[in-house]
N, C-alpha and C positions, 0 to 999 in steps of 0.2 A: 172736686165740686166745692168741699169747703174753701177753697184756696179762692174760688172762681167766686165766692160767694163774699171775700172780706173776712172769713173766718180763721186767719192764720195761725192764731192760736190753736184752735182745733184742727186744723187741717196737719201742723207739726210731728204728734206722734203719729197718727197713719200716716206721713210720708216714712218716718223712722221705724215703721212696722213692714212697709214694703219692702222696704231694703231691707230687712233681716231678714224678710219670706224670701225674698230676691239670691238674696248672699248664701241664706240654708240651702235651696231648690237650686242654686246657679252656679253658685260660686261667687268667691270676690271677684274675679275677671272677666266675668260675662261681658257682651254689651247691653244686656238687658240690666243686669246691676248699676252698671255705669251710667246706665238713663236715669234707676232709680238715684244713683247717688247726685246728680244732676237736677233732678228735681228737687230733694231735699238743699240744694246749694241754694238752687232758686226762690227755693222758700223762707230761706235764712235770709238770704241779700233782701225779698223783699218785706221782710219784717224788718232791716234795719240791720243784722247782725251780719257784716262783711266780714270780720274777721271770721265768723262761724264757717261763714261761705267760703272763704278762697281755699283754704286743703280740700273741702270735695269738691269743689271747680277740678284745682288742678287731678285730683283723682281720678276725677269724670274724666277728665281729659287722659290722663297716662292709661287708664281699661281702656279708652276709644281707640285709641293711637296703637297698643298694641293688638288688640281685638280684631279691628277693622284695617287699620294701617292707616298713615300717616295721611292721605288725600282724598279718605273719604268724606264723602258731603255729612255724615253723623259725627265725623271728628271735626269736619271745618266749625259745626254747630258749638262745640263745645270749645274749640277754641275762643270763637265768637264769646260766648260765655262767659269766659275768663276775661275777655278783654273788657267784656262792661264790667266785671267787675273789679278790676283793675280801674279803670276809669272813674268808678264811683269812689274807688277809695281817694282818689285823686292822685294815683299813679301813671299819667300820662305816657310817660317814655317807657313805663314795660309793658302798657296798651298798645302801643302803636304798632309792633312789632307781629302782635299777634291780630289784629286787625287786619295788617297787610295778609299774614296769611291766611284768616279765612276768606277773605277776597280770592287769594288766590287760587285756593280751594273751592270755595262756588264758580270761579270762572271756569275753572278745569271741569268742574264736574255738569256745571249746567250750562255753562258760553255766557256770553257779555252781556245778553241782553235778559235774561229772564230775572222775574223777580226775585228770587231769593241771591242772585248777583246785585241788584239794585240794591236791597238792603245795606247787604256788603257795603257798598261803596255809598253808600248816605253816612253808615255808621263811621267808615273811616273820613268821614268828610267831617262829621261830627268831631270827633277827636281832633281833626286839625284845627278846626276850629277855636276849640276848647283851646290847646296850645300856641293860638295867637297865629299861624302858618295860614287866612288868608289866601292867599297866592295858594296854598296847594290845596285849601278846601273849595274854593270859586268851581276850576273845573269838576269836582268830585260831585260837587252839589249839583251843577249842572246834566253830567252823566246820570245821576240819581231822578231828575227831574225826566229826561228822555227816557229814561226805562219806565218812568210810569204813566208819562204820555200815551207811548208802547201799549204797554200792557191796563190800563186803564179809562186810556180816554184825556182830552183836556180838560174836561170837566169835574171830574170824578175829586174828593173830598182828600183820597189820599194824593193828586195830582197836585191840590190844592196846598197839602201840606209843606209838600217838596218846594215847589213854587216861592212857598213865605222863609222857607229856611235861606233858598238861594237869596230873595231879596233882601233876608237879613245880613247876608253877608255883603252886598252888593254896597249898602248903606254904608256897614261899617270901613268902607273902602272907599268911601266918597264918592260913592258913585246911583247918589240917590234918583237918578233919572233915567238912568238904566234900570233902578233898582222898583219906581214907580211904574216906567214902561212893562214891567213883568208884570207886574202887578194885576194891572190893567188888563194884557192877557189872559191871563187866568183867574178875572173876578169870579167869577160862576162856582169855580172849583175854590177860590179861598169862602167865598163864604158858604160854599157847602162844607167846608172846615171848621170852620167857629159854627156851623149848626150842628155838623158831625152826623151829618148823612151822605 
């Protein structure tokens, strides 16, 4: 609640309290621990402290991995995880990798089209992006854009969002007429975007 409130400071020790409730009552290898220590990552990263975050990323991730096994949709989460924060530090190339595999992990676990696969595949569209790769973020954005067609609507705010990330890419590629024709399309849904409803 504090976290959800802007109170990161106070919200810090009770994350660092549940994980020791967690760790006493559980064990270090639960996957209930491994969530708390996961959220305590996520608390770090978004107070700023990445280097605090990455050993309990990857932590969260080694409990998940052995707990669960290697392809479950709780370990693809925390792959995921690590890869934004790999990405934030501005380590691209040991994000990418792990990006591919929660994609691959959500498509095995939930198939191509459901949301939490669209994520997947925005986020490693994201990343390519970031790495100047173009050419391999276009389709990715585009897939991301059709799952939430799908699952959303053409109208809908998150459709919207998808929509402006493809036509940013589209621009940077020269191709601002395709990239206006989108646009256009899915007016309704972008500025239900920038109103954020």
């Amino acid at each position: 609640l504090l976290k959800a409130k802007g109170d990161l400071d106070g919200a810090e020790p009770l994350c660092r309290r549940a994980l020791e409730i967690k760790e006493a009552a559980l064990g270090p290898d639960h996957p209930h621990t491994g969530t708390s220590v996961g959220n305590l990552a996520q608390l770090l990263k978004a107070k700023g402290d990445l280097d605090g975050a990455e050993p309990l990323c990857r932590r969260a991730l080694e409990i998940k991995e052995a707990a669960l096994g290697p392809d479950h949709p709780h370990t693809g989460t925390s792959v995921g995880n690590l890869a934004q924060l790999l990405k934030a530090k501005g380590d691209l190339d040991g994000a990418e990798p792990l990006y591919r595999r929660a994609l691959e992990i959500r498509e095995a676990a939930h198939g191509p089209d459901h949301p939490d696969t669209g994520q997947s595949v925005n986020n490693l569209a994201g990343l390519l992006k970031a790495k100047g790769d173009l050419d391999g973020a276009e389709p990715l954005y585009r897939r991301a854009l059709a799952i939430k067609v799908a699952v959303n609507g053409p109208d809908h705010r998150n459709t919207g969002k998808k929509a402006l990330a493809l036509a940013k890419v589209l621009k940077e590629m020269g191709r601002s007429k395709e990239a206006d024709e989108l646009c256009a399309k899915y007016a309704v849904a972008i500025e239900a975007a920038f109103r954020g409803k």
